[in-house]
N, C-alpha and C positions, 0 to 999 in steps of 0.2 A: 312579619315573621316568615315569609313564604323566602325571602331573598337569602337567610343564613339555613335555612334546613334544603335548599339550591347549592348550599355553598357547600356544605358538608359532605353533602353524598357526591357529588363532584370529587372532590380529596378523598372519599372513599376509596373509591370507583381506580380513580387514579394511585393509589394506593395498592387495593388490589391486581392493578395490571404491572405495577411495577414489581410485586414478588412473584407474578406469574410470569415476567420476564427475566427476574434473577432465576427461578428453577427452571426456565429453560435454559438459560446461560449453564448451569448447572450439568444439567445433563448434557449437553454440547462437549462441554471439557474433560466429562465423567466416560462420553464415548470416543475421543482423542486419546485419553489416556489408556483407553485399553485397545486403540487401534493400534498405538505406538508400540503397548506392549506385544501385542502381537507380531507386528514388523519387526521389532525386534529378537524376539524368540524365533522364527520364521529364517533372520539372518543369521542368528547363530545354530542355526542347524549345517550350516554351509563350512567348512574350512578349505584352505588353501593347499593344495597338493604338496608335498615336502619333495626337496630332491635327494632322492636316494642312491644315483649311482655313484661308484665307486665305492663306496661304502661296504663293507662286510653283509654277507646275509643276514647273520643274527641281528647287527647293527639297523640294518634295510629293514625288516621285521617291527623292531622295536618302535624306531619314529615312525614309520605308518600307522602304527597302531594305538602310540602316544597322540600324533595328529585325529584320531577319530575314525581311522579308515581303516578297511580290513582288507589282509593280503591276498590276492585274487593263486591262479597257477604260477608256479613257481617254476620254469623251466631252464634247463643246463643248457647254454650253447659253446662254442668255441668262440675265443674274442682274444684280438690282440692289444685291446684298450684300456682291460684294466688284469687286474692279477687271477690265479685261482680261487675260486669262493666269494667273488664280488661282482654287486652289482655292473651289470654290461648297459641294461636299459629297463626304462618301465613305461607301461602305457595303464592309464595316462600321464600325460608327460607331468612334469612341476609345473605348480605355478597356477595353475588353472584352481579354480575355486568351485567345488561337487559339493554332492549332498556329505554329510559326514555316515559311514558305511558304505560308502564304495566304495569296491575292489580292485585292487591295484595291484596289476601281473607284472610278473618282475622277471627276466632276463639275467641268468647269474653263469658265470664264467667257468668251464669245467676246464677238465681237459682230454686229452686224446682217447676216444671212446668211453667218453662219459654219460653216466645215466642220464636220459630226457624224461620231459614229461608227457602225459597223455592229454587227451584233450579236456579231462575233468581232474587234472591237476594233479593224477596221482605218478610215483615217480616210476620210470619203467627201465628197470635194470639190466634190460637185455643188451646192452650194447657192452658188458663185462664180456667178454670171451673165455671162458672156460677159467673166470675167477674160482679160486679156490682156496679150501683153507683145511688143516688135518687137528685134526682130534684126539686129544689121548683116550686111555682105557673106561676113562669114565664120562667122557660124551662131551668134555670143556672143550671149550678151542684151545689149541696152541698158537698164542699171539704170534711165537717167533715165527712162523712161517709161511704168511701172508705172502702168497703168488697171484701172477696172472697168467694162466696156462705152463706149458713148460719152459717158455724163458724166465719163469721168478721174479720178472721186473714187477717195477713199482705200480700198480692201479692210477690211471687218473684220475679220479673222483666219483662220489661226492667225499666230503671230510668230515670226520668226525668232529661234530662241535666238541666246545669246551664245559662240561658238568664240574669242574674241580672248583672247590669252595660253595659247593651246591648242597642244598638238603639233598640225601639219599633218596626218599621220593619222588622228588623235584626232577631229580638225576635221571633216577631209571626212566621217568614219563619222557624226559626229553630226549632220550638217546630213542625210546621205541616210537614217538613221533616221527624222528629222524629216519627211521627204518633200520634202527639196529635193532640188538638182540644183547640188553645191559647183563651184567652179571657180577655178584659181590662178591670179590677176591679176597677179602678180609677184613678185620676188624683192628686196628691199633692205634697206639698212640703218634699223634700227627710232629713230625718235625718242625713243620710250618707254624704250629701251635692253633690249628685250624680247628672251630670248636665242634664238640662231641656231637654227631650224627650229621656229619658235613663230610664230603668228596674230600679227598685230599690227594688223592692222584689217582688217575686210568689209563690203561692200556689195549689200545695203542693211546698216541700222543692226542693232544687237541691238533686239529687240524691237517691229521696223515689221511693221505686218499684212502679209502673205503671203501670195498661192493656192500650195498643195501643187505642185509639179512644178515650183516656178520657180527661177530661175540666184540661185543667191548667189556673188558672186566673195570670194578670199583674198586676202591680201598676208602673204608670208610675212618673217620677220625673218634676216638673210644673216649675224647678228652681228657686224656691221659696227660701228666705233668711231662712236657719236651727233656729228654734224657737222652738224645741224641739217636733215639732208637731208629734204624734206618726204615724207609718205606719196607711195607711187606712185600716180595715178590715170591711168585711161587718158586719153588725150587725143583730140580731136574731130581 
């Protein structure tokens, strides 16, 4: 009897060490599995820088920030490379791969004494000279007479983005982000058929040079049925 109660606990024994060796296989795989997860969550924290120049500011803006990364100083230079209001250069450059939340300072194309930036990215409009603008009796700007000093000439920049087809909310935050000073010229029905409580056109234009601090007025859409009613403009 001694040779089969030998034999038994033997295939116990062995028994026991082979599910002591499956839960360790177990855990082995169970700590892979969440190594890999972690390396993997670890690399997508990382994106690939987007190339932004040439591209419009608003446009430059958007993909950065579509990419995971936020827009660092924003500064006006002079550039023969790309047009008014578009990216000139960014650092850092494309193509490199950062954490996602890093700031990307962008380089935008002004023109002849145009507003710069300071060194914490706010914009500095000193370089208007004697920008000006006249007011009627009740403190509105008069769009028509946007000067720069006493020759009358055009402003080189920055430009009025484009709020048209924009919630009115929407509108006014992005013009006073911009460093305007938005204002609602009226309420009507949109010829565009542009719906109720939406931009439907501003003055001055999308993309007219601009000194910082100055009036841009709205006309808002009343979703009113299109009857050919012309845009509101103020009247003399």
């Amino acid at each position: 009897m001694g040779a089969p109660e030998v034999s038994a606990q033997t295939a116990q024994s062995a028994e026991a060490e082979e599910k002591k060796d499956r839960r360790g296989l177990l855990w082995w795989l169970l700590f892979l599995a969440l190594l890999a997860i972690g390396v993997l969550y670890f690399l997508s924290q990382f994106a690939e820088i987007p190339d932004v120049v040439g591209m419009s500011r608003d446009e430059a803006i958007e993909t950065i920030e579509d990419a995971g990364f936020e827009v660092g100083d924003i500064t006006e230079v002079e550039s023969a490379e790309v047009g008014p209001g578009e990216v000139d250069a960014q650092s850092p450059d494309a193509g490199r791969r950062l954490l996602k939340g890093t700031r990307i300072d962008l380089d935008v194309a002004g023109g002849a004494g145009g507003a710069t930036s300071d060194d914490d990215g706010d914009r500095d409009s000193s370089g208007y000279k004697d920008a000006a603008y006249d007011t009627g009796d009740d403190g509105d700007a008069d769009t028509d007479s946007w000067s720069t000093g006493s020759g009358g000439g055009s402003v080189g920049g920055p430009y009025v983005p484009s709020v048209q087809n924009t919630l009115e909310a929407d509108a006014l935050a992005t013009l006073r982000s911009a460093g305007y000073q938005p204002h609602i010229g009226g309420y009507g029905p949109a010829t565009a058929g542009v719906l109720e409580g939406y931009v439907y056109f501003q003055d001055p234009a999308p993309g007219t040079p601009l000194p910082l601090g100055s009036a841009v007025e709205l006309w808002v859409s009343t979703g009113a049925p299109d009857e050919g009613f012309p845009y509101p403009r103020p009247t003399d």
